[in-house]
N, C-alpha and C positions, 0 to 999 in steps of 0.2 A: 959585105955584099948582102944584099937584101933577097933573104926568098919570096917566093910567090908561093899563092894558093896550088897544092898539086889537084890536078884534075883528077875523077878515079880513072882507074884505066877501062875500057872497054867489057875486059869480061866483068869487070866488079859490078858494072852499067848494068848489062846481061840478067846480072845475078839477082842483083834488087832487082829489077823487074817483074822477072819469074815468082821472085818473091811473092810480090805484091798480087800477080793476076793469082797465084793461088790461093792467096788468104781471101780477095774480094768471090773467089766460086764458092769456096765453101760456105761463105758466108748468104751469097744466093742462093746455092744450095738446100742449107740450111732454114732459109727465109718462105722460099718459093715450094723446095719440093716435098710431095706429100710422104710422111714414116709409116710404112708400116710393118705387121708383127715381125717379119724376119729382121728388120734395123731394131727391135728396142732388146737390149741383152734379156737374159732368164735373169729373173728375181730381181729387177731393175726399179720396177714400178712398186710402188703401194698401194693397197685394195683401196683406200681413200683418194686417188689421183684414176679410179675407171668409172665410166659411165656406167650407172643404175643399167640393171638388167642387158649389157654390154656381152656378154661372155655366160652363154651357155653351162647347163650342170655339167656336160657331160666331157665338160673341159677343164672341169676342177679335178684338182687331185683329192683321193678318196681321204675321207677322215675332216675333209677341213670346213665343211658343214657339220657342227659334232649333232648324233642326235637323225639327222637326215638322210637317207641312202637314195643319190638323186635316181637312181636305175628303179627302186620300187615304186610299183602305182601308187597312186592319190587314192586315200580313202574317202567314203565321206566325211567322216570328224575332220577331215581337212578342206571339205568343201564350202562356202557359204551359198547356204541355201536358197538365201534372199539375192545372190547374183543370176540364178538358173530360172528359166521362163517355166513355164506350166507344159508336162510335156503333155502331149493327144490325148494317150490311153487316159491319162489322171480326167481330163473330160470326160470320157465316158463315164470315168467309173464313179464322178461326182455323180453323174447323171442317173446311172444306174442305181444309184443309194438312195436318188431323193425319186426317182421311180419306186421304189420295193418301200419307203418310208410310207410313200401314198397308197400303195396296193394295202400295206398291212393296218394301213389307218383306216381306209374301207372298208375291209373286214370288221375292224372292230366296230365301225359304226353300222354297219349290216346285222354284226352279232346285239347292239344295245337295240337294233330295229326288232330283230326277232324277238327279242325278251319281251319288247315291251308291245311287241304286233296283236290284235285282239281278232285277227280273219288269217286264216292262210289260204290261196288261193280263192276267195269270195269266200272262205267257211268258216263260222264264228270256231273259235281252239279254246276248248274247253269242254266240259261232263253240264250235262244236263239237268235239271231236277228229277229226284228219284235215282239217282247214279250218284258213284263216289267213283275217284281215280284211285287207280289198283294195279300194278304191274302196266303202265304206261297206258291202259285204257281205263273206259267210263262204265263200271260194273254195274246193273241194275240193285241197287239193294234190297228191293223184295221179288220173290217169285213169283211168277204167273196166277192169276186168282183160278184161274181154269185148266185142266191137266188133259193134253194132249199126245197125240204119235210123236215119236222123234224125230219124221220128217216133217209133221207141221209144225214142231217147237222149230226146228233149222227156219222152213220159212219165214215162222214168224220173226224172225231175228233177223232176216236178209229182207225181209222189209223196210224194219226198223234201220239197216246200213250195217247190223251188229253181225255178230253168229252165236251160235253156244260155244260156250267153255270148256278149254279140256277140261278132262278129267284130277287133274291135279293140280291145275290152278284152281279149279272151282273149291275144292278139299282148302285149299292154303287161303282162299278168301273168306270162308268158313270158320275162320280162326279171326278173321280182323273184330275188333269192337264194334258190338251193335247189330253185327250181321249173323243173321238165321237162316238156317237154308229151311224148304219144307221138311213138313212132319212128316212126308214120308221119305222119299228118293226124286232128286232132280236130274234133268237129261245131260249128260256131256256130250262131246261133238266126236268122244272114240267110240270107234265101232272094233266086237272084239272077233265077230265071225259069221260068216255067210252060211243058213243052210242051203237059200234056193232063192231065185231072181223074189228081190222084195223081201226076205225073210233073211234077218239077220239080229243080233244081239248090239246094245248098246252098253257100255258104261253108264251107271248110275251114282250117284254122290247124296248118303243120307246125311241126316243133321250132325250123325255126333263126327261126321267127315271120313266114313267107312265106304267101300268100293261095294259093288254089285254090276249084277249088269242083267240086261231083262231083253225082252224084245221087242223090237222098236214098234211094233204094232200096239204095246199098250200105251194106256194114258199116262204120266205123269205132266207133273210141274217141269218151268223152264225157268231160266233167268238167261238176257243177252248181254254179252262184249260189244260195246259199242267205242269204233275210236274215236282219238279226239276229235277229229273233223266230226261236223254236224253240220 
């Protein structure tokens, strides 16, 4: 007698079905739904299968940057320079260098004007004929031909712009070459003592550059200080 094909029975129908609808979800599942980090296991992935800059320092485990401690600051040997714009203050402070460049460059060209300036304020700078410079002024190098009071030698020299000489300047120009004082004693401009209105003693200066001192009521020789202005 001839078999037939058995049918499956019912639940076996069942069973394959089930089957089937769950292998096609996982596989939608798998197709359609998006993984993320709780679905992929620990240590699953290789550092060559993430995305560049994906994953924060601060979620690596320590050690595995060797050489790096992501928690320390960025110094600058780590910075590039040429990425960072020009901060404010650095304007000023170009600013302020090629300002103070310019002021000191002024100066110096102020200072070559003075050197080489032949007036200061309208007044020719320099010693006169008959005068030598001496202790920063324009000294007369001979004295008076005419010998006078100590108040008209001062006049006469405050005429001239000049005055008389201390008393020990005129001694130490007395020593320069070529200079004579008179043969007798010349007036200086120290006074050594009052006896009474108008009557006092002055400093005198002879040739061989010896002190005296007389009163100013008599005559002598004068020579003036005259500054440089003229």
């Amino acid at each position: 007698m001839r078999q037939g094909m058995r049918l499956p029975s019912p639940a076996l129908a069942i069973a394959g079905l089930a089957l089937f609808v769950a292998l096609g979800g996982s596989v939608y599942a798998a197709t359609k739904a998006k993984i993320d980090g709780r679905a992929v296991r620990m240590k699953s992935l290789p550092g060559n299968r993430l995305k560049v800059h994906s994953i924060p320092a601060n979620r690596l485990k320590p050690g595995v940057l060797k050489g790096i401690d992501p928690s320390a600051p960025i110094t600058g040997a780590e910075i590039d320079e040429l990425t960072l714009g020009q901060v404010p203050e650095a304007v000023h402070a170009i600013s302020a260098d090629t300002a103070q460049s310019a002021i000191d460059a002024q100066t110096a060209l102020n200072a070559v004007n003075a050197v080489n300036a032949q007036t200061v304020n309208g007044h020719s700078a320099g010693c006169l004929p008959g005068t030598e410079l001496f202790a920063g002024a324009c000294w007369q190098t001979s004295a008076s031909k005419t010998a006078v009071s100590a108040p008209a030698a001062a006049t006469s020299c405050a005429v001239q712009g000049g005055t008389l000489p201390e008393a020990l300047q005129l001694a130490s120009f007395s020593q320069q070459p070529g200079v004579n004082l008179d043969s007798g004693t010349e007036w200086s401009s120290d006074i050594t003592n009052m006896a009474a209105e108008n009557i006092f003693a002055v400093v005198t200066v002879s040739a061989g550059g010896s002190f005296n001192f007389t009163s100013s009521a008599n005559a002598r020789s004068y020579r003036c200080v005259i500054p440089l202005l003229t």
